[in-house]
Backbone of each chain as ProteinMPNN parsed JSONL, in Angstrom:
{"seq_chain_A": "XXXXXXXXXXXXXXXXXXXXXXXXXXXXXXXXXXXXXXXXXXXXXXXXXXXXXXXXXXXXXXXXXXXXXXXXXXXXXXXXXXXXXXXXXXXXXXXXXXXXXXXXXXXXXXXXXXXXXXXXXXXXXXXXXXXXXXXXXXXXXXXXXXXXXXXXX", "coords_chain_A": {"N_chain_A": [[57.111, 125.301, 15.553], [55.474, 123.955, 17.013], [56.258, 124.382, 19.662], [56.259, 127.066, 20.483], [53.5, 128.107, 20.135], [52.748, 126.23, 22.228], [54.458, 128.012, 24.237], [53.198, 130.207, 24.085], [50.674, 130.144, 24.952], [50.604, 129.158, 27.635], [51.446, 131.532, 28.662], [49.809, 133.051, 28.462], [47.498, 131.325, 29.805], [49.239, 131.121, 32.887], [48.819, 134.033, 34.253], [46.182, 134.217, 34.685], [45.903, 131.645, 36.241], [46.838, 132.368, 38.731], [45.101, 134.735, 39.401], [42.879, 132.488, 40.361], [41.615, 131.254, 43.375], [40.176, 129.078, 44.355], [38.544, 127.498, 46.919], [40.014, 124.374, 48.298], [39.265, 121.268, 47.307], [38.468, 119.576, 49.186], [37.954, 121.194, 51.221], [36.864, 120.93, 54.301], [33.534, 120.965, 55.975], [33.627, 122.027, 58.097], [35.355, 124.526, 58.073], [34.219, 126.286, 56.284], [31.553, 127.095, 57.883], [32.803, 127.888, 60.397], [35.091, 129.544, 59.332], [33.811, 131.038, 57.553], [31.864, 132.433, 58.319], [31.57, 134.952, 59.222], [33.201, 135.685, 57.996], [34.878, 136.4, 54.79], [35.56, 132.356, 53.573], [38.973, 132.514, 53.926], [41.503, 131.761, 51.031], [43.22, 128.916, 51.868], [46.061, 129.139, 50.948], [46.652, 131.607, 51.126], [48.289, 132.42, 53.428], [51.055, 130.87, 55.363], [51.9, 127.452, 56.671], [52.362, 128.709, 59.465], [52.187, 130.603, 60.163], [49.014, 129.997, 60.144], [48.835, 128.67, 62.21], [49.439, 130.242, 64.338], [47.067, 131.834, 64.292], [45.21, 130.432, 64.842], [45.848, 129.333, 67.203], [45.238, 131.967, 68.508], [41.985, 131.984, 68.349], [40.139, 132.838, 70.833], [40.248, 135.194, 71.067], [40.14, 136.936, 68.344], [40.685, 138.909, 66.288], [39.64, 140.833, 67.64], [37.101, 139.883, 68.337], [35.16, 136.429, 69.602], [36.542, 134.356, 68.254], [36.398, 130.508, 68.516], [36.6, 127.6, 67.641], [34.547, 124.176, 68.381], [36.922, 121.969, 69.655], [36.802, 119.381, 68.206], [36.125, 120.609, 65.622], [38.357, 122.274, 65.666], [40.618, 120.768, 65.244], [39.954, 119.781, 63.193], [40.016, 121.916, 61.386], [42.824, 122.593, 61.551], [44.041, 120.577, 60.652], [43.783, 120.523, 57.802], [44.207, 123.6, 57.253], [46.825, 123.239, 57.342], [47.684, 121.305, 55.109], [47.201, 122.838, 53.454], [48.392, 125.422, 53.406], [49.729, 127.983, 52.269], [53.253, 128.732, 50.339], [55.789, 130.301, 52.511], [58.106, 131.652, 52.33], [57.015, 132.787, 49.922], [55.351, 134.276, 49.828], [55.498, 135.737, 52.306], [56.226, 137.969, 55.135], [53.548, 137.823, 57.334], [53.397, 139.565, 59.541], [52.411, 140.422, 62.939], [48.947, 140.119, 64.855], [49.15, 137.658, 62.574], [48.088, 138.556, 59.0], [46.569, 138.507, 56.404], [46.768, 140.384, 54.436], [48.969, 141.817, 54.983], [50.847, 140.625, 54.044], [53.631, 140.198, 51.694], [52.887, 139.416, 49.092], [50.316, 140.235, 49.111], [50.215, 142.721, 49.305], [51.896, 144.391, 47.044], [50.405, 142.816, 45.178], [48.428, 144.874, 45.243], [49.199, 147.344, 44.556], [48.7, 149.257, 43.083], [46.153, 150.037, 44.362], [44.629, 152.952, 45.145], [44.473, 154.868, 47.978], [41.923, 156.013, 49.031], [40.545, 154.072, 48.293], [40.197, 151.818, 49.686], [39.769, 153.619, 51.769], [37.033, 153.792, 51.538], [33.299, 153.384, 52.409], [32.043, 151.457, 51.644], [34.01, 149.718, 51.223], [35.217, 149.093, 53.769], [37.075, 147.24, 55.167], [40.662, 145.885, 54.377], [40.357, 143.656, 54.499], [37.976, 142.636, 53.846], [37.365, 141.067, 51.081], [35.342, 140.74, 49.301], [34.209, 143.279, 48.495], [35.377, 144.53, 46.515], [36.68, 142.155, 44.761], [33.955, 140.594, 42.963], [33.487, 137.935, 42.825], [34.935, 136.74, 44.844], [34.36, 134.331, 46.228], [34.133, 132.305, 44.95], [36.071, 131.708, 44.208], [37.504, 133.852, 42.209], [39.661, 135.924, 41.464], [40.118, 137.898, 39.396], [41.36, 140.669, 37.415], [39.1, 141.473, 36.057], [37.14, 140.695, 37.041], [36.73, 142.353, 39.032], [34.345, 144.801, 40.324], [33.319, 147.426, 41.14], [32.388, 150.203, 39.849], [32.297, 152.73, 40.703], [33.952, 153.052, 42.31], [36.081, 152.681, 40.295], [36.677, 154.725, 38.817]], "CA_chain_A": [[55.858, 126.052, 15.667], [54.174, 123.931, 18.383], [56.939, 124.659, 21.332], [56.206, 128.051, 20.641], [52.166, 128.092, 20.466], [52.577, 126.09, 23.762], [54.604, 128.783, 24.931], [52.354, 131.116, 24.118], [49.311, 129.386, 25.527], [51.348, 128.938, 28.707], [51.996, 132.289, 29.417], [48.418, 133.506, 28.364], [47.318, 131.275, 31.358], [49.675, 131.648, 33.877], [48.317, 135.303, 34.453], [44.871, 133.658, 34.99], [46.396, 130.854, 37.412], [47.37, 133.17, 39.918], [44.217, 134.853, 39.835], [42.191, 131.723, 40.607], [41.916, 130.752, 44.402], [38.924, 128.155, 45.18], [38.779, 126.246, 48.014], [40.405, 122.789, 47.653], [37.628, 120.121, 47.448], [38.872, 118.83, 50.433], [37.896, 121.323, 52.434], [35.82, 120.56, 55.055], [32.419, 121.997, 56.014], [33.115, 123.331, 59.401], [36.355, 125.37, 57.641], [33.186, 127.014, 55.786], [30.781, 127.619, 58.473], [33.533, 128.205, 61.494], [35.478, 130.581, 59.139], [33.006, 131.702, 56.36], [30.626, 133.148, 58.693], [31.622, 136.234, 59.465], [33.934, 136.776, 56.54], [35.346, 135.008, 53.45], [36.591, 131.535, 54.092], [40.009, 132.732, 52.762], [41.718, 130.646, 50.54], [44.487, 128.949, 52.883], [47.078, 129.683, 50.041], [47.193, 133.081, 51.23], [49.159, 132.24, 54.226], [51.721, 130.013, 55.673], [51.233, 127.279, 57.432], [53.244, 128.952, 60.574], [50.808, 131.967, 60.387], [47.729, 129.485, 60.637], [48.677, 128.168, 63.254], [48.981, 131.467, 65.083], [45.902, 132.446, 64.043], [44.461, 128.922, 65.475], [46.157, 129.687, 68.853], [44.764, 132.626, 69.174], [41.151, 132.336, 68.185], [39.306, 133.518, 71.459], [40.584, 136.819, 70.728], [40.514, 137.145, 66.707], [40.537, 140.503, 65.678], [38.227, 141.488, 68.88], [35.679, 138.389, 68.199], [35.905, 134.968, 70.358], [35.909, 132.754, 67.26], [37.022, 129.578, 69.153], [35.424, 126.6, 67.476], [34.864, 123.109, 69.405], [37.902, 121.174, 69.904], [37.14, 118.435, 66.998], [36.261, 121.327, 64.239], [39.367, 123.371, 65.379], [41.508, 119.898, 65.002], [39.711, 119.456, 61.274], [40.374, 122.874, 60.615], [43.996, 122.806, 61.38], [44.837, 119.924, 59.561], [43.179, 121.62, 56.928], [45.211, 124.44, 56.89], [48.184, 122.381, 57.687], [47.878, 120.715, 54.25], [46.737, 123.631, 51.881], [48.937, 126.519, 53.847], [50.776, 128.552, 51.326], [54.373, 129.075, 50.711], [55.591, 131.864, 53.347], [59.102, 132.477, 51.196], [56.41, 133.413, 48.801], [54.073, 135.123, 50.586], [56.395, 137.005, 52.71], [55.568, 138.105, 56.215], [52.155, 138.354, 57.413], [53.484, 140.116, 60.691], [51.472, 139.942, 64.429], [49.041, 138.827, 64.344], [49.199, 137.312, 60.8], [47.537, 139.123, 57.898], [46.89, 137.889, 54.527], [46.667, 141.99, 53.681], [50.36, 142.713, 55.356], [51.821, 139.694, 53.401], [54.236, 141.384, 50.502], [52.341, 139.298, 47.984], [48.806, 140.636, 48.818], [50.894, 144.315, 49.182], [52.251, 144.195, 45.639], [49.272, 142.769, 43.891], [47.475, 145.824, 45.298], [49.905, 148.295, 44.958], [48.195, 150.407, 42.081], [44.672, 151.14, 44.472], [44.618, 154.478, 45.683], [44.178, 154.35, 49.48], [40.857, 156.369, 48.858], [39.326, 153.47, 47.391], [40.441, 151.004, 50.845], [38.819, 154.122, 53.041], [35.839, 153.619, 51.076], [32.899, 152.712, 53.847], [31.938, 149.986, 50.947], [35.201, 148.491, 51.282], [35.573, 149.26, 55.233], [38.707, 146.756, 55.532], [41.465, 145.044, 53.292], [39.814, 141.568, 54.802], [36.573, 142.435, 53.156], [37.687, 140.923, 49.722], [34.15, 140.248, 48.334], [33.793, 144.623, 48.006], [35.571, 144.579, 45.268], [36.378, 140.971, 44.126], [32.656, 140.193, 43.329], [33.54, 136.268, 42.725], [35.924, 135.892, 45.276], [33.579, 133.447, 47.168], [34.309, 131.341, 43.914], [38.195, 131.712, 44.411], [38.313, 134.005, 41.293], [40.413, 137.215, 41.912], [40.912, 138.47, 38.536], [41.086, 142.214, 37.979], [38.342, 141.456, 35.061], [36.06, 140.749, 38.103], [36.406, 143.617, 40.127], [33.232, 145.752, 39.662], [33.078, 149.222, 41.834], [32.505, 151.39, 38.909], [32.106, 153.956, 41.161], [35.752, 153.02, 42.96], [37.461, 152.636, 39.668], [36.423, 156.082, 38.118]], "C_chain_A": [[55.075, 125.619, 16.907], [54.57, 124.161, 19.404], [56.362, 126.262, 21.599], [54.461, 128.702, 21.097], [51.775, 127.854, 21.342], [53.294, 127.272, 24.594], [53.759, 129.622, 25.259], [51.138, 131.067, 24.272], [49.213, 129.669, 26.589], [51.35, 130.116, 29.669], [50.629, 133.334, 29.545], [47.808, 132.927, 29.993], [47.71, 131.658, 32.695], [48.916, 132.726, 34.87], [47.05, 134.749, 35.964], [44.809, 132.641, 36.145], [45.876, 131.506, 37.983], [46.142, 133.583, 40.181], [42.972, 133.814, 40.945], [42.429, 130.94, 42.143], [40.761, 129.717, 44.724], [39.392, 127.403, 46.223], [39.114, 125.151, 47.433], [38.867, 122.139, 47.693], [37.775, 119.623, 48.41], [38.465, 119.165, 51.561], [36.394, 121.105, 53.124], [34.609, 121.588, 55.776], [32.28, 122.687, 57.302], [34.312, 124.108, 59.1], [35.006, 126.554, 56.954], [32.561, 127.788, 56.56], [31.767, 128.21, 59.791], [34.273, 129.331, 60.892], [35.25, 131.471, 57.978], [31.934, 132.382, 57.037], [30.132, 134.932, 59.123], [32.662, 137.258, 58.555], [34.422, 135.628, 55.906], [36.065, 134.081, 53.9], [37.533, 131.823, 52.901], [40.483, 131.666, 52.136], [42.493, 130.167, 51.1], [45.761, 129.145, 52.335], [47.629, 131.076, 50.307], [48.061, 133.313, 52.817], [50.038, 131.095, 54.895], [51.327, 129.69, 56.856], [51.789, 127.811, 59.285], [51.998, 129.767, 61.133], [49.517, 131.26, 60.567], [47.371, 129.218, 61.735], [48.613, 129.258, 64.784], [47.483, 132.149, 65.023], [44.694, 131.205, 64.937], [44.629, 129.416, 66.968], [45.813, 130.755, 69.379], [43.205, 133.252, 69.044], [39.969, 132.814, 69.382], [39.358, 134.922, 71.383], [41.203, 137.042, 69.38], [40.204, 138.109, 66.204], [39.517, 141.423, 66.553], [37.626, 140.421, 68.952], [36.645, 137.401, 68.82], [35.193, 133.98, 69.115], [36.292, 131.123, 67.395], [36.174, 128.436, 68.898], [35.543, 125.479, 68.69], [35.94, 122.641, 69.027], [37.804, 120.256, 68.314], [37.268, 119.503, 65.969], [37.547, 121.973, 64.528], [40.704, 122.308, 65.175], [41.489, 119.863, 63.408], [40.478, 120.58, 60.75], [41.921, 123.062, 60.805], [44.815, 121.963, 60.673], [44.48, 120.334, 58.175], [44.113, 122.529, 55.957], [46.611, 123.971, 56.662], [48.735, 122.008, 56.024], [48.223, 121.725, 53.396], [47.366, 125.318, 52.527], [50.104, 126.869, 52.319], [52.541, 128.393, 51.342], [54.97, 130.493, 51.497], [57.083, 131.942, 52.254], [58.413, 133.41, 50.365], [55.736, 134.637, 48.945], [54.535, 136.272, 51.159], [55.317, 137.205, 54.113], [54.61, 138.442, 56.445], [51.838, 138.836, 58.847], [52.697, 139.316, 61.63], [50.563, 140.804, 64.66], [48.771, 138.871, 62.992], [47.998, 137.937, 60.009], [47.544, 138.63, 56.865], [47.227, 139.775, 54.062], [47.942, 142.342, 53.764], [51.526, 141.737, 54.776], [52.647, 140.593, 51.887], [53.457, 140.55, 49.227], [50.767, 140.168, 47.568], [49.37, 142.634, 48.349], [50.897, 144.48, 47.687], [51.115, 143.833, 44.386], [48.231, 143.623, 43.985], [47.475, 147.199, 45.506], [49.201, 149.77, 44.234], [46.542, 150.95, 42.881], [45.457, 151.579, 45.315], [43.778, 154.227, 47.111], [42.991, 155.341, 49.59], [39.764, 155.485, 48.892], [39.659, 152.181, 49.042], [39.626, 152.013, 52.182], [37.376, 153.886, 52.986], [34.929, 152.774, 52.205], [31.914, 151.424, 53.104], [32.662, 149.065, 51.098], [35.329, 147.987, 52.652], [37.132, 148.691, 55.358], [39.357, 146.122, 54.131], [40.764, 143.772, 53.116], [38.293, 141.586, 54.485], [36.731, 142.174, 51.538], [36.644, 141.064, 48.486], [33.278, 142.05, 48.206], [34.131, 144.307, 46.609], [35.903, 143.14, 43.854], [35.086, 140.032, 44.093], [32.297, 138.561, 43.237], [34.231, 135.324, 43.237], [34.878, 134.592, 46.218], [34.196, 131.883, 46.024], [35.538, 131.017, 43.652], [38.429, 132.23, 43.287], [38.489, 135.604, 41.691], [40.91, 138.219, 40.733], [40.45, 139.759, 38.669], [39.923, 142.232, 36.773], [36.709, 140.98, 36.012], [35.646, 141.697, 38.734], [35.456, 145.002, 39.653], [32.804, 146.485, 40.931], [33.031, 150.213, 40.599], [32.847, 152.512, 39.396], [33.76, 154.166, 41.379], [36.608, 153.524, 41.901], [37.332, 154.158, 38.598], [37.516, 156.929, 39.044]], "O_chain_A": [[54.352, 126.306, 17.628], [53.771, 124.251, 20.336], [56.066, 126.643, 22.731], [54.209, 129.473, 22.023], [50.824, 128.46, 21.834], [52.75, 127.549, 25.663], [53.464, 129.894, 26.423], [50.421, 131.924, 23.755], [48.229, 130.281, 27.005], [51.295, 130.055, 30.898], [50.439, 134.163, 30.435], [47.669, 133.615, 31.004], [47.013, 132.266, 33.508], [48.494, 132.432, 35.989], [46.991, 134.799, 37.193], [43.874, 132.675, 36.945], [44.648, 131.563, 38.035], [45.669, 133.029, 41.174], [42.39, 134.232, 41.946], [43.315, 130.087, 42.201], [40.577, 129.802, 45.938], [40.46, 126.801, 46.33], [38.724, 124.822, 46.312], [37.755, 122.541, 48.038], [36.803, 118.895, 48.614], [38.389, 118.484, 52.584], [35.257, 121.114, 52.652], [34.805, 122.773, 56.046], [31.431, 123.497, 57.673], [34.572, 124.662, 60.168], [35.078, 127.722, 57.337], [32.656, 129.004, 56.392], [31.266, 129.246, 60.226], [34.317, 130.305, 61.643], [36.005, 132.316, 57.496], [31.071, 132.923, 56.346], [29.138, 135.648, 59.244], [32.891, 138.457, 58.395], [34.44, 134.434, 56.206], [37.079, 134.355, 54.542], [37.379, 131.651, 51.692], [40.059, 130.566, 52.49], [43.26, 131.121, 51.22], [46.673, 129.336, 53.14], [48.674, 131.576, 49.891], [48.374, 134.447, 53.178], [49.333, 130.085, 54.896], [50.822, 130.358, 57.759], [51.456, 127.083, 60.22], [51.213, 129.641, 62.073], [48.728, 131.933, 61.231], [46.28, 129.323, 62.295], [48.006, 129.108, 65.845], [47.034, 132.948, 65.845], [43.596, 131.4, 65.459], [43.73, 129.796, 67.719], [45.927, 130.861, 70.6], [42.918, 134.404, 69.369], [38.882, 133.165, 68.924], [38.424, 135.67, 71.672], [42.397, 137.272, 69.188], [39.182, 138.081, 65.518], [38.842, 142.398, 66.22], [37.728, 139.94, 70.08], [37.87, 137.282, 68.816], [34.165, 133.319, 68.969], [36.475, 130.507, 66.345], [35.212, 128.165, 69.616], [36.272, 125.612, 69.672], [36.129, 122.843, 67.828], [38.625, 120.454, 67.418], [38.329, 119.529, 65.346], [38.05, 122.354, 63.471], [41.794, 122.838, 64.96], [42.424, 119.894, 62.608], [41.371, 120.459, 59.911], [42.339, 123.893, 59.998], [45.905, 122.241, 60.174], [45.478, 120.392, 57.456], [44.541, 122.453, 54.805], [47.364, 124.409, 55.792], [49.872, 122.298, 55.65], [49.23, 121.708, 52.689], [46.803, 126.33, 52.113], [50.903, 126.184, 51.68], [53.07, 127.941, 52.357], [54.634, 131.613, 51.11], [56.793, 132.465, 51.177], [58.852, 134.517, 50.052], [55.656, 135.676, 48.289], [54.26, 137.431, 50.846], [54.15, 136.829, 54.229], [54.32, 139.507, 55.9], [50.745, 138.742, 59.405], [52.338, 138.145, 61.503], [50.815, 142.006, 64.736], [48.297, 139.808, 62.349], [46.881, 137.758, 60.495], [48.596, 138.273, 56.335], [48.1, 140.041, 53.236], [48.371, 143.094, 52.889], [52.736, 141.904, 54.926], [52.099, 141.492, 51.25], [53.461, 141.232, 48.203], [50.271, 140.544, 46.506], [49.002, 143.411, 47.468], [49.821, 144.713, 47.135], [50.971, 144.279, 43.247], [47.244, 143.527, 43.256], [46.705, 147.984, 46.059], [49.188, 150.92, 44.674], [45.839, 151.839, 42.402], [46.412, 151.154, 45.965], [42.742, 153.579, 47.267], [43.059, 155.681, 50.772], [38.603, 155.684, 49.248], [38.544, 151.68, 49.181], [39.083, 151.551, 53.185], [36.62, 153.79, 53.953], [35.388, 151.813, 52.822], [31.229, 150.63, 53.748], [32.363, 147.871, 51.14], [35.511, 146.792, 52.885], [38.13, 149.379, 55.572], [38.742, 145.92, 53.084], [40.592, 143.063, 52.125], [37.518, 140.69, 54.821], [36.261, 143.003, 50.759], [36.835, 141.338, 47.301], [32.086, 142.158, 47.918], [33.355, 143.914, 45.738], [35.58, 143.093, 42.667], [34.952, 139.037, 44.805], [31.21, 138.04, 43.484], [34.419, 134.14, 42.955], [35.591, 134.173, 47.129], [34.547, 130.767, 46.406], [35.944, 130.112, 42.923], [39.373, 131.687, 42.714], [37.596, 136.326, 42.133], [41.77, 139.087, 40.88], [39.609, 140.169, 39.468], [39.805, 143.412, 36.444], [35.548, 140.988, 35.603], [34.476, 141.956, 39.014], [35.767, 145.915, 38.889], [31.927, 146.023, 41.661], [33.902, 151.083, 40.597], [33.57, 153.307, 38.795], [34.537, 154.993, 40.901], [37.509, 154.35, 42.048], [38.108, 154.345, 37.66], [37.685, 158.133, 38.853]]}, "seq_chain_B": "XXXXXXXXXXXXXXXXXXXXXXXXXXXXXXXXXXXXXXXXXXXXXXXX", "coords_chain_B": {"N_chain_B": [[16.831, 136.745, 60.855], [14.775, 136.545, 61.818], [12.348, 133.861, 62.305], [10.494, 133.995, 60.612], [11.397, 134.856, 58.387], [12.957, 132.766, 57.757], [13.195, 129.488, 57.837], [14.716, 128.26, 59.087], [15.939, 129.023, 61.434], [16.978, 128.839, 65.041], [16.71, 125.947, 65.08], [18.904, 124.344, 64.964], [20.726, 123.0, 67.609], [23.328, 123.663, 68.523], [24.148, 125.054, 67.249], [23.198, 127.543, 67.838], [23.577, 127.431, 70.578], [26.101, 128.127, 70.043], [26.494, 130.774, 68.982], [24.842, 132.258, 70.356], [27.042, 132.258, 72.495], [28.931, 133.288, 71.718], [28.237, 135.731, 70.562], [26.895, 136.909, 72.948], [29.101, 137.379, 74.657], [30.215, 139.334, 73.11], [28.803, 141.804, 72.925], [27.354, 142.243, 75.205], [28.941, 141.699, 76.7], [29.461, 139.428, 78.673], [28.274, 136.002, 78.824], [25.023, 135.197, 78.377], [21.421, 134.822, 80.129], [19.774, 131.633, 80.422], [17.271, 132.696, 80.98], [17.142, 134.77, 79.497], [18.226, 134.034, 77.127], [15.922, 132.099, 76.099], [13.674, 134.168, 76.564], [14.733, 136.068, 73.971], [14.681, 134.092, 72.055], [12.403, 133.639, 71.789], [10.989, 135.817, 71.236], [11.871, 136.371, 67.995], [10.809, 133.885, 66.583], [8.525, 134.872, 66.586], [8.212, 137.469, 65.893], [8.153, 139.447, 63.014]], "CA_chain_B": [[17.364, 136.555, 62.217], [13.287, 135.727, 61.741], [12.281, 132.333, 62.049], [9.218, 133.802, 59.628], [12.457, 135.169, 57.242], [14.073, 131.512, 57.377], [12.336, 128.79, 58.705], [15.756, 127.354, 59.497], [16.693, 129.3, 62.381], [16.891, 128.419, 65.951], [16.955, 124.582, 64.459], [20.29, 123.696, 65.43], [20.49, 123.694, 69.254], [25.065, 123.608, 68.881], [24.437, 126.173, 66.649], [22.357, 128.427, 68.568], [24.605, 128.094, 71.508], [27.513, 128.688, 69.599], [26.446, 132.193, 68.606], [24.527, 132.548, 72.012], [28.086, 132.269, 73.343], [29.915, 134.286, 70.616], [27.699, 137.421, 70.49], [26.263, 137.095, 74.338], [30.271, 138.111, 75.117], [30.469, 140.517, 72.433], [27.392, 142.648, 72.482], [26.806, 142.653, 76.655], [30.281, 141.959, 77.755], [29.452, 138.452, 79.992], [27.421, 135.073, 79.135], [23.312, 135.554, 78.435], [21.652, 133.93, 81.234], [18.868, 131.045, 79.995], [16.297, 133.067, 80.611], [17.71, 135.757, 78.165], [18.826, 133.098, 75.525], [14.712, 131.933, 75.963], [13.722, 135.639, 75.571], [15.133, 136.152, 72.445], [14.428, 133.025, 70.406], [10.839, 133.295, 71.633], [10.683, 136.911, 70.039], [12.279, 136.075, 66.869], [10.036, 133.164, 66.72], [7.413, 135.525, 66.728], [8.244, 138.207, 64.633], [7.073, 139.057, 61.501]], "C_chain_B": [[15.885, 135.401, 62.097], [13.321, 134.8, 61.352], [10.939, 132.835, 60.226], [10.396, 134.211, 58.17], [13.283, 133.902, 56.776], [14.049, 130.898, 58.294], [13.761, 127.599, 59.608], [16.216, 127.382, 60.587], [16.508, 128.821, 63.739], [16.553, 126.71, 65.567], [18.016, 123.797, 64.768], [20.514, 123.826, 66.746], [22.07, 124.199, 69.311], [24.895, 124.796, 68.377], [24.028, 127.643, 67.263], [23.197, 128.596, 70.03], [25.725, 128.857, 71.513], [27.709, 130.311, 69.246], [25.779, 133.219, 70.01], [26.15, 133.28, 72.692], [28.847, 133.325, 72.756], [29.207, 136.325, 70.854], [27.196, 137.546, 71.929], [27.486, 137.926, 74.517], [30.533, 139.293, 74.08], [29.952, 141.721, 72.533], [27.229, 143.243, 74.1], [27.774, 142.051, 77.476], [30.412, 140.266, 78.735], [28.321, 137.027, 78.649], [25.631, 135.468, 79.299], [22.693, 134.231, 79.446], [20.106, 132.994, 79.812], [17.523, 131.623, 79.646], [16.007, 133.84, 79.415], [17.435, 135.248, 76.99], [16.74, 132.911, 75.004], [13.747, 133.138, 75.234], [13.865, 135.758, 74.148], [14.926, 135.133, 71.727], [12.841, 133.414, 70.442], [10.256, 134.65, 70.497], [11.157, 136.55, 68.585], [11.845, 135.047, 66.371], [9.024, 133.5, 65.903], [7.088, 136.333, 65.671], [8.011, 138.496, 63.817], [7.779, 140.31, 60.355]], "O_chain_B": [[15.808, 134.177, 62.2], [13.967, 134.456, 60.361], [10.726, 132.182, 59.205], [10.116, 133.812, 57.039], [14.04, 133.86, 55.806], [14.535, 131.185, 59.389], [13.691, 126.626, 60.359], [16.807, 126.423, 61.084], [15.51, 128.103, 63.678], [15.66, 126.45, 66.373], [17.931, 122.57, 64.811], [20.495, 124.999, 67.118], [22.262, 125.132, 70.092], [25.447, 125.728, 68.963], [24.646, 128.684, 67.045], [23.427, 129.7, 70.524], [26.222, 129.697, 72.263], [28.774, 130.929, 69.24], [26.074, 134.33, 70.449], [26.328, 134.395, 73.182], [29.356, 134.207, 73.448], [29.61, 137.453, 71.136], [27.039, 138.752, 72.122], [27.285, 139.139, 74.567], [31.185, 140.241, 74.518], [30.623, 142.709, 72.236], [27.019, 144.438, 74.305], [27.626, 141.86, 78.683], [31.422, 140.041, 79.401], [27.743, 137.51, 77.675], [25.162, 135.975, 80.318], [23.177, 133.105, 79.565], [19.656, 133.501, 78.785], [16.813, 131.382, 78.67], [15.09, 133.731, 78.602], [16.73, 135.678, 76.076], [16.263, 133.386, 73.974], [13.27, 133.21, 74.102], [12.988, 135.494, 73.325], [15.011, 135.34, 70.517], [12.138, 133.496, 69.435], [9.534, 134.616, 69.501], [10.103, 136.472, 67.954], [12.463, 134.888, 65.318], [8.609, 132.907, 64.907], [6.204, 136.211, 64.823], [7.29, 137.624, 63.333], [7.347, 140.409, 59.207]]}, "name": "protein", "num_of_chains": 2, "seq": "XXXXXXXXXXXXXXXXXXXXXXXXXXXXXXXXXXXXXXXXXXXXXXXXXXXXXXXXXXXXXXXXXXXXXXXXXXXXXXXXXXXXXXXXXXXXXXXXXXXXXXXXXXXXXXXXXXXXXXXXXXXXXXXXXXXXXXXXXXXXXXXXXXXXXXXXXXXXXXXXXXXXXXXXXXXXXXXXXXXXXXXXXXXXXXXXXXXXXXXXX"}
């Protein structure tokens, strides 16, 4: 009876895992302000560390913006990433330059919205997570979060 | 942006360059000259 109750505990969580991204405790406060300022510091789980480092090398020109911190914060922040970079087997390619959105995990876990609800000029981009995940700041991603009423009608 | 909205701002001088530098090239293409950078804090200073 109890292998089974743990199974079935086990698999109740799981689910809920996955959802849950917070920042490590580790991370450091110019990872916050150097890449929380102009959009969610993502969680670094959502890409490998190969793809960070591309994304490091090419921060004077980051999506249009020169986000090029000083020299020491862009050392912190790469060991950083270095540590808490995802698995890319897992993740799956996040093309050029790197995407958490074009990775096949983010693809797949967002296969069921209707590309209506991504034109939406609430949502504007994929890399605006905190439209519809209203707690991703808190690293939680579940779909028991996501509040667009309007979207999900 | 207002210092009278958030008495925090213009407070950090790294910080204030750092966005100086970031949005000066974004917004008007080049580097804001001193006087500029002066300009603008003094209005936003001001503000209300």
């Amino acid at each position: 009876m109890k292998p089974l109750l743990l199974l079935a505990l086990l698999s109740l969580s799981l689910p809920a895992l996955a959802d849950r991204l917070p920042l490590p405790a580790s991370t450091p406060a110019s990872y916050k302000t150097e890449c929380g300022s102009c959009h969610l510091a993502y969680p670094p789980a959502l890409l490998g560390a190969a793809d960070w480092r591309r994304i490091l090398s090419g921060l004077k020109d980051h999506f249009g913006s020169d986000a090029e911190p000083s020299p020491a914060q862009k050392q912190e922040i790469a060991t950083f990433l270095e540590r808490n970079a995802g698995n890319t087997g897992k993740l799956g390619n996040a093309g050029e330059p790197p995407r958490i959105s074009n990775t096949a995990r983010f693809v797949r876990k967002h296969d069921e919205i209707p590309k209506r609800f991504w034109r939406d000029p609430r949502v504007k981009s994929a890399a605006n997570c905190e439209a519809c995940h209203t707690h991703a700041a808190d690293g939680r991603y579940s779909e028991h979060d996501i509040a667009i009423p309007e979207l999900r009608e | 942006m207002a210092v009278a909205a958030n008495g925090e701002r213009f407070s950090d001088p790294a910080k204030v360059e750092k966005w100086f530098g970031r949005n000066c090239k974004e917004v008007v293409g080049r580097l804001c000259s001193p006087a500029e950078k002066a300009d603008f804090v003094a209005y936003m200073s001001e503000v209300r």
